[in-house]
N, C-alpha and C positions, 0 to 999 in steps of 0.2 A: 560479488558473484552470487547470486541465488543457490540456494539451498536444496539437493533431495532430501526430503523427508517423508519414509514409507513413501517411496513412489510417487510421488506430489513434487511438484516445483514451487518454494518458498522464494519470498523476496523482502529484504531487508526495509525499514520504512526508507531511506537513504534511497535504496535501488529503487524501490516503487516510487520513489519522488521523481528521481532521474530519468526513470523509462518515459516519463509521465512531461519532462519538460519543467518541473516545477520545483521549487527550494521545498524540504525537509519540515520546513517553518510555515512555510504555505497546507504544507497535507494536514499536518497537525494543527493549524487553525481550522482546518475541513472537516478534519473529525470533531474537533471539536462544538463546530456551527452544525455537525449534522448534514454537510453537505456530501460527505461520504462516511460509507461506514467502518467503522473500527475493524481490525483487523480479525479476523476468524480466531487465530493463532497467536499465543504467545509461548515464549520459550521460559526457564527457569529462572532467568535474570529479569524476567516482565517485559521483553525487548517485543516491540509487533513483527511476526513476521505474513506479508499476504500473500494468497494466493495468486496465480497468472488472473483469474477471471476479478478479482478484485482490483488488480492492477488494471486491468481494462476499463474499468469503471472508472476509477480513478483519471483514466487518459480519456475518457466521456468527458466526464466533468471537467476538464482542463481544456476540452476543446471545445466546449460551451453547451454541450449536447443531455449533460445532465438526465 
């Protein structure tokens, strides 16, 4: 379940995979080729958490639109 934080909508890398149609293992080879960008946001533990319009991005590039 995504995250308020100050007023913002966070989404777990797990959730932004999901929304997105895509394995967890898939995003994280994205960030890591550069094909999307790292997350704005991390928390205390170094966890990514993204924004909604990052997650959108993400559903770009999964639907080929990049």
């Amino acid at each position: 379940m995504p995250k308020m934080i100050k007023g913002k909508l966070y989404y777990s890398s797990q959730e932004a995979a999901d929304e997105s149609d895509i394995s967890k293992v898939t995003l994280l080879r994205w960030i890591k080729k550069g094909l999307v960008k790292e997350a704005t946001k991390r928390d205390r533990n170094n966890w990514r958490w993204f924004t909604e319009a990052e997650v959108n991005q993400i559903k770009r590039v999964a639907a080929g639109e990049q």
